[in-house]
C-alpha positions as CSV (number, residue, x, y, z in Angstrom):
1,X,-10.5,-19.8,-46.4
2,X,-8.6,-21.9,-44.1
3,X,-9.6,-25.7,-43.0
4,X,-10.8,-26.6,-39.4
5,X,-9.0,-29.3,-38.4
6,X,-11.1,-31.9,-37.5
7,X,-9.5,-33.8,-35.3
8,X,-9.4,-33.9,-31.6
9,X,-6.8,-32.2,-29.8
10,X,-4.7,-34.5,-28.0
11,X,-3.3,-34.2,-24.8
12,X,0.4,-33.6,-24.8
13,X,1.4,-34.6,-21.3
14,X,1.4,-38.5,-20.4
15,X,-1.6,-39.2,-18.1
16,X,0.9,-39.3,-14.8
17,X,2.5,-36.0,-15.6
18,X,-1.1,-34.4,-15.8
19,X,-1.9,-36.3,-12.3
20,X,1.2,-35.2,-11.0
21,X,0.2,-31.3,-12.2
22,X,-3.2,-31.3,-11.1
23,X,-1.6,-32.6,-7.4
24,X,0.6,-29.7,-7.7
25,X,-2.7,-27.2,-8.4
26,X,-4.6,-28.9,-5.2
27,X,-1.8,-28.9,-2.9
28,X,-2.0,-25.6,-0.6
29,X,1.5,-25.1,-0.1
30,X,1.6,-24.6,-4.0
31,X,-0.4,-21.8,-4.1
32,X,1.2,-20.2,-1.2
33,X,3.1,-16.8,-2.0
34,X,6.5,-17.4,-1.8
35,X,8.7,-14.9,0.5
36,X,9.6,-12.5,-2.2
37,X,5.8,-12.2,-3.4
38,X,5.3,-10.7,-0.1
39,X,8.1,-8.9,0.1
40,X,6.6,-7.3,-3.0
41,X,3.3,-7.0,-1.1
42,X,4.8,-5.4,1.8
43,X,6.9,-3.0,-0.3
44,X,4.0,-1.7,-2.8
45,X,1.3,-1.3,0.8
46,X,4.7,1.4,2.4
47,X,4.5,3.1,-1.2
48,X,0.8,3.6,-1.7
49,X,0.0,4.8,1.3
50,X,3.2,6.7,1.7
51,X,2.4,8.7,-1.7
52,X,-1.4,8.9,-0.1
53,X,-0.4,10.2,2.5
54,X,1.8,13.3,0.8
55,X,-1.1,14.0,-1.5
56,X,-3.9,14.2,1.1
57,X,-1.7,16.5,3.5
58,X,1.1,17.6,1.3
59,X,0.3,18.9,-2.5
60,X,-0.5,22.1,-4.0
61,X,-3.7,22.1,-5.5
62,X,-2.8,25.9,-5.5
63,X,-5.1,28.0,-3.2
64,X,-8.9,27.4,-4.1
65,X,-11.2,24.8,-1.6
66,X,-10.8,21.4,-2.5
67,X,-11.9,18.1,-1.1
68,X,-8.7,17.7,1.1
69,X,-8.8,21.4,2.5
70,X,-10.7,20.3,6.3
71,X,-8.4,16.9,6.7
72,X,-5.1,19.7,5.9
73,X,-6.4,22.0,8.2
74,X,-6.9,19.7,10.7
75,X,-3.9,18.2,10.2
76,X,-2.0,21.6,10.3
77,X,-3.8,22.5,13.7
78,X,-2.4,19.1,15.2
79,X,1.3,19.9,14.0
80,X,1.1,23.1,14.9
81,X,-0.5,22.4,18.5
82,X,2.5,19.6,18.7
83,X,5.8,21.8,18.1
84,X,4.8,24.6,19.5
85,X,4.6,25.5,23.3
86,X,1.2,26.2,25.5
87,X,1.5,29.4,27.7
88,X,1.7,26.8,30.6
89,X,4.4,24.9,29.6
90,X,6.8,28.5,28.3
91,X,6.2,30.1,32.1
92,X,7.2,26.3,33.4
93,X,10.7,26.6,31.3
94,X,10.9,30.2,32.5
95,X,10.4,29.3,36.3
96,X,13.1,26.1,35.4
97,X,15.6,28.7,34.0
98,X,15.8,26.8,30.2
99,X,14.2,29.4,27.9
């Protein structure tokens, strides 16, 4: 069985280094992100919801109902509804001579 040591620890740092640390810990500034941390920050926010988004309107989760199936179908209606043409607006491009 090992022996406790029983004497006090003792501080390793002279008493102005310590000051000088603990200065350092309550300075704002210090515990500011520097501009790569956000970078970082920035970076990982694109990727998750980039990878969120292609796995709420993008996957296969093959063909049975899941949770995601009314947000896709939605979401299909609107792209749908966006690249194709109304009646309306195909007889204006007729009467205009460009389709």
């Amino acid at each position: 069985m090992a022996k406790a040591n029983d004497q006090a620890p003792q501080p390793l740092a002279e008493p102005h280094i310590r000051e000088k640390f603990k200065r350092r810990l309550h300075s704002p500034g210090s515990i500011a992100p520097n501009l790569r941390a956000r970078q970082i920050q920035v970076f990982s926010w694109a990727i998750s919801l980039s990878v969120t988004g292609y796995v709420i309107f993008l996957a296969d989760f093959g063909t049975q109902e899941h949770c995601f199936s009314p947000v896709r179908r939605w979401f299909e209606t609107k792209r749908q509804s966006f690249w194709t043409l109304s009646p309306q607006e195909r007889q204006d491009l007729k009467e205009q001579g460009k389709l």
